[in-house]
N, C-alpha and C positions, 0 to 999 in steps of 0.2 A: 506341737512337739513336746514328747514328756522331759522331766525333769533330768530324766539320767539320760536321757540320749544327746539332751545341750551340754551337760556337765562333758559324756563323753564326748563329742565332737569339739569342745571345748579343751580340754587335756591333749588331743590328737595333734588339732591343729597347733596348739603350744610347743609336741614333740617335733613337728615340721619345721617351725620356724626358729627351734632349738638346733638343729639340725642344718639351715638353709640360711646365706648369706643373698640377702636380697639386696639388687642393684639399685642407687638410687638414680635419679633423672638429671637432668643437669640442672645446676643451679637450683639444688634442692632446696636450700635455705631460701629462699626470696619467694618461696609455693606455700600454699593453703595447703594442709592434710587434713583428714577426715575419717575417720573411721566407722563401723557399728559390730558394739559386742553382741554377745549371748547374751540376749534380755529373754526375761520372763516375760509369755505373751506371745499372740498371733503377728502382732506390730513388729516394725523397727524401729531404732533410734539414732540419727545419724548424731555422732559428733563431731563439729567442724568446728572450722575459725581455728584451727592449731597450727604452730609454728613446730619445725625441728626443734626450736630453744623450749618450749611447751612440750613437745611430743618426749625428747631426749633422745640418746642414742636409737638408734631407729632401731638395729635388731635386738637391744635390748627392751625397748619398749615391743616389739613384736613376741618377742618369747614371753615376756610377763605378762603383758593384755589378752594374749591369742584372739586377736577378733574376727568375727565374721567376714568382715568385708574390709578392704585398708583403701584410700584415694588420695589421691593429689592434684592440683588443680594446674588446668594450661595454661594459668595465667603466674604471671611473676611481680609481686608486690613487694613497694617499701615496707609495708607493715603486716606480712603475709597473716600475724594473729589478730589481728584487729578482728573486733566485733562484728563490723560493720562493712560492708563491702565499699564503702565510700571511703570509707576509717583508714582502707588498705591501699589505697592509692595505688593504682596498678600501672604497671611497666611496661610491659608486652606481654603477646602471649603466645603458646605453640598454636599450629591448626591440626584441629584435632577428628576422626573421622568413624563412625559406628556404625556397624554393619550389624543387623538383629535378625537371627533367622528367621525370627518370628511373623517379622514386618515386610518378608518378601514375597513380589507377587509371585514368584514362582512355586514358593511354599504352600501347601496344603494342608491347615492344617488338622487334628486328627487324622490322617491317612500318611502323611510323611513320618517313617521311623526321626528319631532323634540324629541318629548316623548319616541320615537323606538331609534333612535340615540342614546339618551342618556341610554337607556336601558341596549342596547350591548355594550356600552361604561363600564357602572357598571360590566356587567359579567367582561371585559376585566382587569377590576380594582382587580376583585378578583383575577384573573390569574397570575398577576403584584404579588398582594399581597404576594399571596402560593409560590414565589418564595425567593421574599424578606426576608420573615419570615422563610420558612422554607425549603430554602435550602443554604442563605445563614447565615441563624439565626440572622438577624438584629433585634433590640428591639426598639432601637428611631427613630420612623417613624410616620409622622406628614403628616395624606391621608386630601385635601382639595378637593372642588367642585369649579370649575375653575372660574364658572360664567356664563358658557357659555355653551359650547361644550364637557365639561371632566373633567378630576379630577390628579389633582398634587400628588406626594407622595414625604415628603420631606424624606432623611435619614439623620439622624445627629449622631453615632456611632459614636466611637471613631477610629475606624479601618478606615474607608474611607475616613475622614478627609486632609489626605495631597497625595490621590490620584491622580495622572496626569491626563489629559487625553485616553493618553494611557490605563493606567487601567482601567479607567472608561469604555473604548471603550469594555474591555474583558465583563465586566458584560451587557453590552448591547448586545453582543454577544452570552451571553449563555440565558438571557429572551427570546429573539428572536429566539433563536433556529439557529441562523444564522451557517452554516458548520455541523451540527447534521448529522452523521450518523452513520448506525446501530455498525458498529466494536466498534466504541467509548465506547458503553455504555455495550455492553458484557465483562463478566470474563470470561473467558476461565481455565480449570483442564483438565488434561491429563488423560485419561481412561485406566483403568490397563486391560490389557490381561489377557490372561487362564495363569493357574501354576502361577501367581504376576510377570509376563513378560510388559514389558510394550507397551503399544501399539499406535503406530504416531496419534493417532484418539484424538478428543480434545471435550468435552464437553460444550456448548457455551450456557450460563444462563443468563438472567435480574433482576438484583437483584431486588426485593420486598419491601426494605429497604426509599427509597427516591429520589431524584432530577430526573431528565430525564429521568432517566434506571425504574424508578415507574409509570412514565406516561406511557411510550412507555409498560412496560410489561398488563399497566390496560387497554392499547387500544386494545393490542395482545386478552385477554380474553376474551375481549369484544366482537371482531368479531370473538374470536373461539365459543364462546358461540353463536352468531347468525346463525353463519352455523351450530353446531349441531343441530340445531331446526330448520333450514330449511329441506325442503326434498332434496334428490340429486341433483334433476337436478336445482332449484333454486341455490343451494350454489355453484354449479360449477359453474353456470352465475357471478353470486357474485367475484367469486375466477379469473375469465377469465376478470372480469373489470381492472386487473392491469396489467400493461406493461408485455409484454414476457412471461406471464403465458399463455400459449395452453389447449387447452382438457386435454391430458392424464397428463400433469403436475399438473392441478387443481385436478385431481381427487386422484392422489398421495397425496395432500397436503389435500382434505381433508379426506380422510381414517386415516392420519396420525393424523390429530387434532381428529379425532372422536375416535383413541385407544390412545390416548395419552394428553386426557384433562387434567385430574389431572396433570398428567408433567408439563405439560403449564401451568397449576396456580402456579405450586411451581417454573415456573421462567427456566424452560427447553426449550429454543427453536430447538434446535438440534434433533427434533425428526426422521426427513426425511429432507434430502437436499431439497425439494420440498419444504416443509412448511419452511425452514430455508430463501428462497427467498422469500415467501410472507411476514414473519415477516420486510425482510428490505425494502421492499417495504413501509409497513405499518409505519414506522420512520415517511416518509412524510408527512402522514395524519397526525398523533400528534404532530408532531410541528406547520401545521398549525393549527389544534383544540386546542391546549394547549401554542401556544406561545403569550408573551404580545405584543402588537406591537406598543410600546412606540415611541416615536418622538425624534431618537438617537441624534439629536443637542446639544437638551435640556441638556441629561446625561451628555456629552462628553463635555461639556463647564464650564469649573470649574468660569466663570464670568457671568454665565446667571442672567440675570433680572425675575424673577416668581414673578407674583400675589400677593399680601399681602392680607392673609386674615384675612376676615371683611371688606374689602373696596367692591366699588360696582364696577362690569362690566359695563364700559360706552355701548358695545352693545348688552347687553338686559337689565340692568337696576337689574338684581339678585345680590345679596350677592355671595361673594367672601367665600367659608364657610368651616369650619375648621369642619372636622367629627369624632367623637371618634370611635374607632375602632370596641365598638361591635355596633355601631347604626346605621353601612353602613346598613347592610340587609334591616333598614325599609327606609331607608334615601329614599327622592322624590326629586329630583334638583327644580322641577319644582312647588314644595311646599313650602318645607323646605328652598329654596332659596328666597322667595318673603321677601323684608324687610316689619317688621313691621310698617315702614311708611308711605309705598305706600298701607296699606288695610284703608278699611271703608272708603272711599273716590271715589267720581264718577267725570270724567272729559272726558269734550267734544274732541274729536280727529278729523280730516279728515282724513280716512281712503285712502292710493294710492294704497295698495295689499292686497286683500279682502284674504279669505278662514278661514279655521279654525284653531284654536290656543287651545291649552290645557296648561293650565297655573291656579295656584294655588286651583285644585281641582276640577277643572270646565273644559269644553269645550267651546268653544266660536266658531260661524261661523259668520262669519264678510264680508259684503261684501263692494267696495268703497263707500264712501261718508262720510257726517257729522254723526258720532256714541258717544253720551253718553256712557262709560264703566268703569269701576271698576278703581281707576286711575294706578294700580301695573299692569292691561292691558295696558293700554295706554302707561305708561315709557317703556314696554317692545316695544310695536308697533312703539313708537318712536327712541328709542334706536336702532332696526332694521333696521332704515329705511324703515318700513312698514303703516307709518300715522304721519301727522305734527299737533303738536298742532292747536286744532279749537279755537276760541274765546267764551269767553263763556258768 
């Protein structure tokens, strides 16, 4: 990045946060902050170990430093400035959750636009969500837009607060679906014999009710329901796409699902030994289709540094943005993130990586050279390292 295009993105971002009352988090004073200005150089430099009483008025230090990147830490210290993370004696912390478009397997990446990325990043978010809320019934949760690439989920309950790592590790383990399988999440009753004899035979069901054993029985109907509606020999194909399942075993399994659908909706998998082995089969597929695939660091680190939002992503130039929970569905990263201080404004660029950009409502195909554009284009093109301020 040249000189004048840090200076300007440097001046920009000083006129935003001259501009913009940023929220602080709770119990701002007892957190680590951190920042990284505009340095000379390909490198960054973080500084940390800062207190509020160090940092100073916050939006007064935000308008005077303008920096690249601003963070605060999940965790809450007696001595948030301490040098030394031992020095800070820590208190509790939030749990904290990172979604990286980057890092998902549904993402492709060079073939996925920026706009798609973040797309399936959003579904991902809601998956995170349904977990959060309603399996492990969390209430104070605080979903941000990263700036970038994803979206943070803070939790702040009272229950996870003086979580270890450790702990923390469990709950990243069950989002992920990480060790899920099928025994786990059946209940098993014992089936009475003839004359009320009892009989070694065990009835093996998914409950209906909620967490993993809901998912896995909703994927189970799912494709019992597909293959009813196929004709034979399609759904045996179907049924023969999963490990160790042969001809004649497929065709047991789906006989069984075709007299035994209703069962299978009320959460019966035990119809046929046959179909009892495709159901665990199928475990697999919903945990990849249904599991969040959070960036376990982040969890597990009860001193992480996340994002403050309202401050701006040094690389793309968006708002760091706090989302109320019913306004994820319409929320746009790539709208709803552009500060209002970068519209209404045109500014000359040298374009180095031409192609197209979708960015606050528009498309844009850009190719190298000197480009007049929107200037809330331009911070982002520069911010990327995709155009150096032009002269104007």
């Amino acid at each position: 990045m040249e000189e004048r295009t840090r200076a300007y993105l440097r001046g920009r971002f000083g006129d935003y946060y001259r501009r913009t009352s940023v929220e602080r988090p709770p119990d701002a004073d007892a957190r680590e902050w951190g920042y990284v200005p505009w340095t000379d150089g390909p490198g960054e430099t973080m500084v940390r170990h800062q207190s509020l009483l160090d940092v100073g008025d916050l939006e007064g230090f935000l308008a005077r430093e303008r920096p690249k990147h601003v963070y605060f830490s999940a965790g809450r210290y007696e001595d948030p400035g301490a040098s030394t993370m031992g020095g800070k004696s820590w208190l509790s912390s939030d749990l904290v959750f990172d979604l990286d478009a980057d890092h998902l397997p549904s993402v492709t990446l060079g073939e996925d636009s920026y706009a798609e990325m973040l797309a399936k990043c959003k579904d991902a978010l809601g998956r995170l969500l349904s977990f959060l809320e309603e399996d492990f019934g969390f209430e104070d949760l605080t979903v941000v837009f990263s700036g970038a690439r994803g979206y943070h989920v803070h939790v702040r309950d009272d229950a996870i607060q003086h979580l270890e790592s450790d702990g923390r590790r469990e709950i990243v383990d069950y989002v992920r679906g990480i060790g899920l399988e099928l025994d786990a999440l059946v209940s098993e009753e014992p089936v009475a014999g003839t004359a009320g004899r009892s009989s070694p035979a065990h009835k093996r069901t998914l409950s209906t009710a909620g967490g993993w054993s809901a998912r896995a029985h909703a994927h189970v109907v799912d494709v019992v329901e597909d293959l009813v509606a196929m004709d034979e020999e399609s759904a045996i194909e179907r049924l023969q796409d999963f490990e160790g399942v042969g001809e004649r075993k497929a065709e047991a399994a789906l006989a069984a699902a075709r007299e035994n659908t209703d069962a299978i909706r009320e959460g019966n998998i035990d119809v046929h030994p046959a179909f009892h082995g495709i159901a665990r089969a199928l475990v697999d597929e919903v945990v990849a289709a249904d599991n969040a695939p959070i960036d376990e660091p982040v969890t597990t680190d009860t001193n992480r540094l996340i994002r403050l939002p309202g401050s701006l992503h040094g690389g793309s130039g968006l708002v760091v943005q706090r989302i109320d929970r019913d306004a994820i569905a319409d929320f746009d990263p790539l709208v709803h993130g552009v500060p209002e201080t970068f519209r209404g404004h045109e500014i000359t660029v040298e374009v180095t990586e031409g192609g197209e950009v979708e960015l606050g409502g528009d498309t844009f195909t850009l190719d190298p050279g000197r480009r007049t554009v929107p200037e809330y284009l331009g911070v982002f093109l520069m911010a990327r390292g995709r155009a150096e301020k032009g002269r104007e």
